[in-house]
C-alpha positions in Angstrom: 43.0 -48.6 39.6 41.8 -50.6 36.8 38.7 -53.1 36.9 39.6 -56.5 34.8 39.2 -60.0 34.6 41.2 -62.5 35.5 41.5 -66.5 35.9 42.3 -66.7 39.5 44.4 -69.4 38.8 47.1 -67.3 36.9 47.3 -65.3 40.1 49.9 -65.6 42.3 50.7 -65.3 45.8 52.4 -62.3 47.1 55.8 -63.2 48.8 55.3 -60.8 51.8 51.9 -61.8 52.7 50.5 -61.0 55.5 48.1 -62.9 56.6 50.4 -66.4 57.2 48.1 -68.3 60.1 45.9 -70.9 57.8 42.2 -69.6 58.3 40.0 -72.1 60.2 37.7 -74.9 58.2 34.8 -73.2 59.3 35.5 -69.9 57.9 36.9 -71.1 54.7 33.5 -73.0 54.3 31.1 -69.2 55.1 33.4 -67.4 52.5 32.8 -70.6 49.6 29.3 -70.6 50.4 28.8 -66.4 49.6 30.9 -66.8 46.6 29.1 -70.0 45.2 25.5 -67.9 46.2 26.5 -64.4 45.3 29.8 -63.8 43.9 33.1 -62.2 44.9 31.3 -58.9 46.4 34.8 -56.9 46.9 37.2 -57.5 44.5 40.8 -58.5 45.0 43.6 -56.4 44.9 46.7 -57.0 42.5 49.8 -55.2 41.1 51.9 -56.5 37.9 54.8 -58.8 39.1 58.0 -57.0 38.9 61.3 -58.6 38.0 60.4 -58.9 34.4 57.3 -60.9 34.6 54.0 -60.9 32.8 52.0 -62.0 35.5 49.9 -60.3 38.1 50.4 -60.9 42.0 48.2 -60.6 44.8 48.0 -58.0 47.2 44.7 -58.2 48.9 42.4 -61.1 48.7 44.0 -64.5 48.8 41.3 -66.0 50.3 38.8 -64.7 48.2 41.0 -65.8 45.1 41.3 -69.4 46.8 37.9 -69.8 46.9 36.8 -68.4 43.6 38.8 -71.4 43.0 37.7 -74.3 44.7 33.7 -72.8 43.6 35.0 -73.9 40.0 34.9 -69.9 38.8 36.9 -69.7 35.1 36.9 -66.0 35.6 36.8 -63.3 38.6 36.8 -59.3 38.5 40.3 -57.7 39.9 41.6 -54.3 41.0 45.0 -53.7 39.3 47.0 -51.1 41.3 50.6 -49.7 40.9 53.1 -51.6 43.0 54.0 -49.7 46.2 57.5 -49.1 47.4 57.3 -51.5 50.1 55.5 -54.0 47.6 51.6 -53.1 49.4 53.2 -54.2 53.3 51.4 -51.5 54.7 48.3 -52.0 52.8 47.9 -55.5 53.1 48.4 -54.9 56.4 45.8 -52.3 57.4 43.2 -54.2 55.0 43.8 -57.3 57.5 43.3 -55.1 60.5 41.2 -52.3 59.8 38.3 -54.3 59.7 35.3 -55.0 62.1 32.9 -58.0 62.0 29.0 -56.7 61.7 27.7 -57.1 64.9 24.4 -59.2 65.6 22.1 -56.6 65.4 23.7 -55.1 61.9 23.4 -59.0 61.1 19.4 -59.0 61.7 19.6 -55.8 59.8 21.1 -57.2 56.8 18.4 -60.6 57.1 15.6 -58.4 57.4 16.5 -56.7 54.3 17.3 -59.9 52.5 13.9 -61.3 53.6 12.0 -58.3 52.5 13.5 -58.6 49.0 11.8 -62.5 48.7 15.2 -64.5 50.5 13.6 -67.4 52.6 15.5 -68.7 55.6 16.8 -71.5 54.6 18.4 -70.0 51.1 20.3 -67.3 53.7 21.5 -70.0 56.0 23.3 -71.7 52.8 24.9 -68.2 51.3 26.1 -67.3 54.7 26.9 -70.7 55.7 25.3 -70.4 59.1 22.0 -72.9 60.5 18.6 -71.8 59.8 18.3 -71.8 63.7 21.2 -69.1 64.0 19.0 -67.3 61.1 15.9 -67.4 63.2 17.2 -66.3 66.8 18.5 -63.7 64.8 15.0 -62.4 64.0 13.7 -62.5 67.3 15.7 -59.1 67.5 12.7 -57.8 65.3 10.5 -58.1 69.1 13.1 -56.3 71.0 12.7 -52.9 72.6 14.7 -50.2 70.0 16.5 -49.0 73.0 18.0 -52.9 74.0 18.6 -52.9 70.7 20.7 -50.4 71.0 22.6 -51.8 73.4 22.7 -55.2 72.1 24.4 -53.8 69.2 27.7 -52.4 71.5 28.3 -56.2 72.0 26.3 -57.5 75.1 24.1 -59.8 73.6 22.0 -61.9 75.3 21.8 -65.9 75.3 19.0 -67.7 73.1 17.1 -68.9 75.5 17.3 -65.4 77.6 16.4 -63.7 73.8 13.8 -66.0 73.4 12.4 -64.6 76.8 12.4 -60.9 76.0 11.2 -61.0 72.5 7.9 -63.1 73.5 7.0 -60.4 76.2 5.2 -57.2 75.2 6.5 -53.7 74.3 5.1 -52.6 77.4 6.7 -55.4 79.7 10.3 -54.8 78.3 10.0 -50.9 78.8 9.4 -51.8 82.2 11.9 -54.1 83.3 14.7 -52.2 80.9 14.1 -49.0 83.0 15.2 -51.4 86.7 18.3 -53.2 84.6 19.2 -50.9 81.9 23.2 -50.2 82.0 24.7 -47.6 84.1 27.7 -45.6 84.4 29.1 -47.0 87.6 27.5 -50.5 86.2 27.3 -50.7 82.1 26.9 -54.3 81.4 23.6 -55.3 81.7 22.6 -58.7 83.8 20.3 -60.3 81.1 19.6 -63.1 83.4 17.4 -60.8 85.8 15.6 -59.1 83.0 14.5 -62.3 81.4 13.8 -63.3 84.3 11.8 -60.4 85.6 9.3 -61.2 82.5 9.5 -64.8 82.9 5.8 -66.4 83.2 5.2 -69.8 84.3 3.7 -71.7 80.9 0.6 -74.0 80.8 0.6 -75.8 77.4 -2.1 -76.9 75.8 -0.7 -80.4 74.8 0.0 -81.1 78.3 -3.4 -80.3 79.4 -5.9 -84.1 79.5 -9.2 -81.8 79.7 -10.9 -80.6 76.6 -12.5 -77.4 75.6 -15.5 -77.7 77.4 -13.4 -77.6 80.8 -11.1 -75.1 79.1 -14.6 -72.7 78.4 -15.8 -73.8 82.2 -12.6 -72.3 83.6 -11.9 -69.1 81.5 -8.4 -70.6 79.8 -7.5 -68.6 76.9 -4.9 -70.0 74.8 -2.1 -68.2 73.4 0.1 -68.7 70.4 4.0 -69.5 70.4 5.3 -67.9 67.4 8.7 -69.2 67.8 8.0 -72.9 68.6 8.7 -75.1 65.8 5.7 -75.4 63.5 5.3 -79.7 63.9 3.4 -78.9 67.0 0.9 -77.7 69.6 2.4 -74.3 70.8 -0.4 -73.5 72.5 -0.3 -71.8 76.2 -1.4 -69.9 78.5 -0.4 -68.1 81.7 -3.3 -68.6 83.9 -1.7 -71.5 85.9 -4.2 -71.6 88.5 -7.2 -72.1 86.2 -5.2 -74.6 84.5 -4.2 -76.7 87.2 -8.2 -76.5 88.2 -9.2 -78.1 85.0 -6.6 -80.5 85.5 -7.9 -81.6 89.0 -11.4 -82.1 87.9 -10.6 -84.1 84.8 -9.0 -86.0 87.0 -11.7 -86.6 89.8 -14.1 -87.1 86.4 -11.8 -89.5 85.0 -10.9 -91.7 88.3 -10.2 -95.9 88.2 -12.3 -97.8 90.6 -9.4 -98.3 92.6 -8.0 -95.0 92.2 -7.2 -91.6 94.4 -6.0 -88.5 93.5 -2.4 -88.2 95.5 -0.4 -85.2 96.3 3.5 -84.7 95.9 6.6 -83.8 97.8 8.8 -80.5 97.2 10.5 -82.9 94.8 8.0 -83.5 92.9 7.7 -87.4 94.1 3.7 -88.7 94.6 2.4 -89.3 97.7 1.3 -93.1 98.3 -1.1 -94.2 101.1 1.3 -95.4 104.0 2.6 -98.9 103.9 1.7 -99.0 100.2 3.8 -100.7 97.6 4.9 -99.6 94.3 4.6 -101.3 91.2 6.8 -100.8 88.8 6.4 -103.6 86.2 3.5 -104.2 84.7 0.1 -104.3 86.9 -3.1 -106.6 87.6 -6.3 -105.8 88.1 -6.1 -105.9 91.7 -3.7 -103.0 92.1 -4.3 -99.3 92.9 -3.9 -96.2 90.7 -2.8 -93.1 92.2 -3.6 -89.8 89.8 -1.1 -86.5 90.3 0.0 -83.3 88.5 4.0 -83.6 87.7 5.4 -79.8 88.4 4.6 -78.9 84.5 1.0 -79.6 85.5 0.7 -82.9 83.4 -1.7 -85.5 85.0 0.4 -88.7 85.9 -0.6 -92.1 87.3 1.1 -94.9 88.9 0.4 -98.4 90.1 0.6 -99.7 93.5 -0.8 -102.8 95.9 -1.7 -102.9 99.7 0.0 -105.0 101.9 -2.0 -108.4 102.8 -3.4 -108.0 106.4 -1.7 -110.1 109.3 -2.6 -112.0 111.7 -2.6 -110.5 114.9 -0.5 -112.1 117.3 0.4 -111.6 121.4 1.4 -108.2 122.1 4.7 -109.0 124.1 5.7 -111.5 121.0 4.8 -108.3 118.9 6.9 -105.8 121.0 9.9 -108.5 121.4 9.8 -109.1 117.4 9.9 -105.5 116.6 13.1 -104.5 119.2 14.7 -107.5 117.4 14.6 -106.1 114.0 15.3 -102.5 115.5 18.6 -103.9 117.1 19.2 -106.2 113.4 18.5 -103.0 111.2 21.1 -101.0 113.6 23.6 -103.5 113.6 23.6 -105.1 110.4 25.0 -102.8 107.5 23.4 -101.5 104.6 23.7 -104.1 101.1 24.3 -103.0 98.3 20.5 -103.4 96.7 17.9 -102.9 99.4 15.0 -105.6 99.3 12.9 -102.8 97.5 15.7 -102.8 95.1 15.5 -106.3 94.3 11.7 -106.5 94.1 12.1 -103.9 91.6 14.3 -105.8 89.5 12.3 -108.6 89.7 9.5 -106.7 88.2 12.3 -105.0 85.6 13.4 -108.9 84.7 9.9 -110.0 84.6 8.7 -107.4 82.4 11.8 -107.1 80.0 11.7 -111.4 80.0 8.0 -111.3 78.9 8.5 -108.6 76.0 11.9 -110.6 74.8 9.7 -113.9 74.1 7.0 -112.0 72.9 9.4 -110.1 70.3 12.8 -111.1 69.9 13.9 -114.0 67.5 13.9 -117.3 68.8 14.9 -120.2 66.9 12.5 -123.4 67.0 14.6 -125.2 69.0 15.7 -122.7 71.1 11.9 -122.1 71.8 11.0 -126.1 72.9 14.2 -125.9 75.0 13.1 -123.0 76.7 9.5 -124.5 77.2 11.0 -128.0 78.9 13.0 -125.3 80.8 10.1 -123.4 82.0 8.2 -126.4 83.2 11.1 -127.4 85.1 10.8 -123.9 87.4 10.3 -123.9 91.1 6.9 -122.0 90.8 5.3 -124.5 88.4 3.3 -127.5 89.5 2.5 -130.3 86.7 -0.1 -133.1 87.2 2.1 -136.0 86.4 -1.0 -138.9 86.3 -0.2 -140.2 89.8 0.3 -138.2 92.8 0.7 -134.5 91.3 -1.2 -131.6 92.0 -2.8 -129.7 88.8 -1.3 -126.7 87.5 -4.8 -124.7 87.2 -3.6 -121.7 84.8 -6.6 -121.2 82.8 -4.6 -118.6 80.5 -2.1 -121.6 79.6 -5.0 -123.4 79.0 -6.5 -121.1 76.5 -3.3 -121.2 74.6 -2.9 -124.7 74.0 -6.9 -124.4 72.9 -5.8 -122.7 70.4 -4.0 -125.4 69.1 -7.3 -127.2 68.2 -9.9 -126.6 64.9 -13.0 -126.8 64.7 -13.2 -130.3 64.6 -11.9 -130.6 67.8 -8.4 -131.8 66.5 -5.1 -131.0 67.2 -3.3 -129.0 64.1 0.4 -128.5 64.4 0.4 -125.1 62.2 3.7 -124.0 63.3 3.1 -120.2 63.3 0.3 -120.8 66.0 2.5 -123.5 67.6 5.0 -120.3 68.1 2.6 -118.0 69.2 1.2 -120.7 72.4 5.0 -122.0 73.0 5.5 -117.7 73.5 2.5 -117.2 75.2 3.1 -120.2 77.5 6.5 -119.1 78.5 5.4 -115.4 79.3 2.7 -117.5 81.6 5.4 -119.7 83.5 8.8 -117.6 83.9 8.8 -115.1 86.6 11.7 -113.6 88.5 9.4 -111.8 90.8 10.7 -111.6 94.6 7.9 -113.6 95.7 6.4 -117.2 95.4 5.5 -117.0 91.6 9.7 -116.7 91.2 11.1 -119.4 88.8 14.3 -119.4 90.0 17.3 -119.8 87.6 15.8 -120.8 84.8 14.3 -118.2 84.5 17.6 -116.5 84.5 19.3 -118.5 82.2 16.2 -117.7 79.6 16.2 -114.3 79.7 20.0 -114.4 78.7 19.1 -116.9 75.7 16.6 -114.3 74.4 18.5 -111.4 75.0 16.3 -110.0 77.6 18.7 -107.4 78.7 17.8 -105.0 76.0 14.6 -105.2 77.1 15.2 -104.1 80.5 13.9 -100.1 81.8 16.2 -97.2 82.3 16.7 -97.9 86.2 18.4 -94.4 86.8 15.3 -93.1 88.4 15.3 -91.5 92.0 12.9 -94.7 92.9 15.8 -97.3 92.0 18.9 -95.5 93.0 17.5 -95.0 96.2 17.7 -98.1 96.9 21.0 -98.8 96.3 24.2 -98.6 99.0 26.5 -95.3 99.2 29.1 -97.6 97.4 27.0 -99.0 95.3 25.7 -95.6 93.9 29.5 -94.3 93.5 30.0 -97.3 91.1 27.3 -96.5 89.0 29.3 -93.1 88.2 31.7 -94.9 86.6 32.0 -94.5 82.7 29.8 -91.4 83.3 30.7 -87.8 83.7 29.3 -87.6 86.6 31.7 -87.6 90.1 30.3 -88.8 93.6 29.5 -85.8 95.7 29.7 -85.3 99.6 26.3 -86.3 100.3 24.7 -89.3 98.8 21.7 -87.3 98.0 23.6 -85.1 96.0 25.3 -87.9 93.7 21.5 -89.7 93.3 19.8 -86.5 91.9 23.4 -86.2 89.5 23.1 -89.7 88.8 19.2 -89.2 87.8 19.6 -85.6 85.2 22.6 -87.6 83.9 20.6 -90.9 82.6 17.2 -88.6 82.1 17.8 -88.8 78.3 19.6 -92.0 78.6 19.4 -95.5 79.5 20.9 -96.8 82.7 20.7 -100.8 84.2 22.2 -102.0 86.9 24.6 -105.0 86.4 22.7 -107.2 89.5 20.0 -106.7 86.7 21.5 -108.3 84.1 19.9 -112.1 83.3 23.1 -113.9 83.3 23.1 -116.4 86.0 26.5 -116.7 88.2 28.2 -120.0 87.2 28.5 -121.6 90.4 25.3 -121.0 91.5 24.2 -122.6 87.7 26.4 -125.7 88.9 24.9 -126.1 92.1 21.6 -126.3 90.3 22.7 -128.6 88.1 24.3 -130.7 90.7 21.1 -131.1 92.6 18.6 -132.1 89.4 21.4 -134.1 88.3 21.1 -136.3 91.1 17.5 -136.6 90.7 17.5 -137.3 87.0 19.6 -140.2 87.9 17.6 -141.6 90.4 14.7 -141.0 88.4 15.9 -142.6 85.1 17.4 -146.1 87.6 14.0 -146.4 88.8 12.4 -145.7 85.6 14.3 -148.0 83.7 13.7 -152.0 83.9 15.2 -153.2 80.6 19.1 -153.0 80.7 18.6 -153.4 76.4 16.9 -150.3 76.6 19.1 -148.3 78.7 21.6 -149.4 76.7 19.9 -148.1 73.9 18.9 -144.7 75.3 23.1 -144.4 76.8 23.7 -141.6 74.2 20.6 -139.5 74.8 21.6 -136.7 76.8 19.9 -136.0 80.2 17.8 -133.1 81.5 20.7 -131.8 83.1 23.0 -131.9 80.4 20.5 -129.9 78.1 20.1 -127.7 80.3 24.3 -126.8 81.3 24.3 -126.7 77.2 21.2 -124.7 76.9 22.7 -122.3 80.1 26.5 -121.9 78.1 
């Protein structure tokens, strides 16, 4: 054989190729990248055309010559070889097949030795085409025992997270647990599950701990290092759960509310609330409870709740009587769809999202002194009207529309503070809380004017879906992967890992008001706006004069489409 060089594009392709399935993207792409970082390693093989011609033909390498190609090279090295009788059949033939792919230990190998002579990473990942992440689980075969090595490199590899698991234990761990699960001859695969698992230890890390060093020192917690966590963050941990989960409590009992207790969870890892307690899932007040816990990774958690208001007492029979009643209701009377729990919750969820919408989200002027006539028109606001109205005592409301006032004790219309109090009074008025401070409607109708919807919480949490109906909870699969299991249980905790990562509301969340119960509201004020405006008016001139100004109920059907 000669050495020479060629232009690969005066090459041509041999008429009894082999090799006729087209190669896949993704292997086309690993071979460009090693010629474009290293060169054509093994040259290609080609024999002088035959039939009279000058030219040269391929016989081994097509891809190679492709590629050498399409990385712009004007000139490649190239084996020229006698043609064979049967025009290099055989040969291209045994080069396609006598071949075997280096296997991941080889792989590691070959990186280590690259590394060693000053390669980084990230320049390997681009000559071999491969992720720096592949790169990197590759090296955590440096920590292995020689003998899994060993038999890593006949094929049974591991999985990353399983690899990840061996190389972070000690020599001494993995000699141990390879002598119980090392291959046999009646069993020669190995179950890397059960050895990763056999040197599996439960992880305390240091950026979920709240205490500091001093409780860290006071408890004997040592921290350890996790080489192979990415390097934008606290790797710290340690193994000593029990001493962790101590300093942990007592930061907690140190660091207790006034209204606060330290609660205990369920198998589940749900908190524990005082009986007859009520959640709060919105925002909370000052008069709520705070219950302190450990979630299972040992992080301190805290949520809100309120006590019932105390009853009066009444007779004992009337008690007794009341409480078979609701027994024989609760048995007879099916399940809805949203339990009242349910809709309290989204009450909150509405209230909440509503508040941050007009506190954030672009509102035009007049959209803004729409919405305020609108808010003073709900069903939980009271107005002093100058004759026979009670006050409206919000003192909050009335530190916003101080605001509006200088020094001097004038009114200044600076429209950038007028926006802020026209905000800030709306957040004070519109409620749709399942209790007496609920606007009604309007309040509705404004969240869907702002756009409060995006505002709303991921509601696929075991606390919401709990609350909803068997059929309800097999409709929110829908447009999901997930599929309704046998128990309802089963299709909650599904519903819940699906929408983790995700965002999930349900649609009797959304703000949108139904249309007739819009009308009905409409129908009613309307009245009243006319009675209002007969007795109001006493000059039929000025009625006449005031025909084409739209009434309150007309605003507010344009205002609600």
């Amino acid at each position: 054989m000669q050495l020479i060089k060629v232009d690969p594009r005066a090459l041509k392709e041999s008429p009894d190729r082999m090799r006729q399935t087209k190669s896949t993207p993704q292997a086309d792409a690993l071979l460009l990248a090693t010629i474009k970082a290293v060169g054509i390693v093994q040259p290609p093989v080609i024999t002088p055309e035959t039939g009279g011609g000058n030219g040269y033909v391929i016989n081994a390498g097509h891809r190679r010559v492709k590629q050498a190609i399409a990385a712009g090279l004007e000139e490649i090295d190239v084996l020229v070889d006698e043609a064979a009788n049967d025009n290099g059949a055989m040969r291209a033939m045994i080069e396609n097949i006598a071949r075997e792919a280096l296997n991941p230990v080889d792989q590691w190998r070959a990186i280590e030795r690259l590394v060693a002579l000053g390669w980084t990473e990230e320049a390997i990942g681009v000559a071999l085409a491969l992720p720096v992440r592949q790169i990197r689980k590759l090296r955590l075969l440096a920590n292995v025992l020689p003998a899994m090595l060993d038999h890593m490199a006949k094929g049974d590899m591991p999985d990353e997270r399983q690899l990840r698991t061996i190389a972070s234990a000690s020599l001494d761990e993995q000699k141990e647990v390879w002598k119980k699960h090392k291959p046999s001859k009646a069993d020669p695969q190995v179950s890397w599950f059960s050895a990763a698992q056999a040197m599996t230890k439960a992880r305390m890390y240091a950026r979920d701990a709240s205490f500091g060093d001093d409780l860290a020192q006071a408890y004997g917690i040592q921290w350890a290092e996790d080489l192979f966590a990415p390097a934008d963050e606290d790797s710290r941990y340690t193994t000593d759960v029990e001493a962790f989960l101590g300093a942990q409590q007592e930061w907690m009992t140190n660091n207790l509310p006034k209204r606060g207790i330290i609660a205990e969870t369920t198998n589940w890892g749900e908190v524990k609330l005082p009986p007859k307690a009520e959640r709060v899932y919105g925002k909370s007040s000052k008069s709520d409870c705070t219950a302190m816990y450990l979630d299972r990774d040992g992080r301190v958690q805290s949520v809100h709740y309120r006590m019932p208001a105390a009853k009066k007492a009444t007779g004992k029979g009337a008690a007794a009587d009341s409480d078979a009643a609701d027994e024989s209701a609760t048995v007879s009377k099916p399940r809805p769809d949203v339990t009242r729990k349910g809709l309290e919750m989204i009450g909150d969820f509405r209230t909440d999202a509503l508040h941050e919408a007009l506190a954030r989200a672009p509102i035009e002027d007049d959209t803004l002194m729409a919405l305020l006539i609108l808010a003073f028109a709900s069903q939980n606001v009271s107005v002093d009207s100058g004759s026979n109205g009670t006050y409206y005592g919000n003192r909050r409301i009335a530190r916003h529309a101080a605001a509006l006032f200088d020094q001097d004790s004038k009114l200044v219309l600076d429209i950038d503070t007028l926006r802020v109090a026209a905000r800030s009074t709306l957040m004070e008025v519109l409620s749709c809380r399942e209790n007496r401070t609920a606007s009604g409607i309007v309040a509705r109708v404004a969240g869907d004017v702002v756009g409060a919807d995006n505002f709303l919480p991921n509601m696929g949490t075991d606390d919401f879906l709990s609350c909803l109906s068997r059929a309800a909870l097999e409709g929110s699969c829908k447009d999901t992967p997930v599929l309704p299991r046998q128990k309802v249980k089963d299709t909650r905790i599904a519903l819940v890992e699906h929408f983790r990562e995700g965002r999930f509301v349900h649609p009797a969340a959304l703000f949108a008001p139904d249309k007739a119960a819009v009308s009905s509201w409409l129908a009613k004020n309307a009245v009243a706006a006319d009675d209002e405006a007969d007795d109001q008016v006493e000059d039929p001139e000025a009625a006449d004069s005031d025909g084409d100004q739209p009434s309150d109920a007309e605003a507010f059907r344009e205002a609600a489409e």
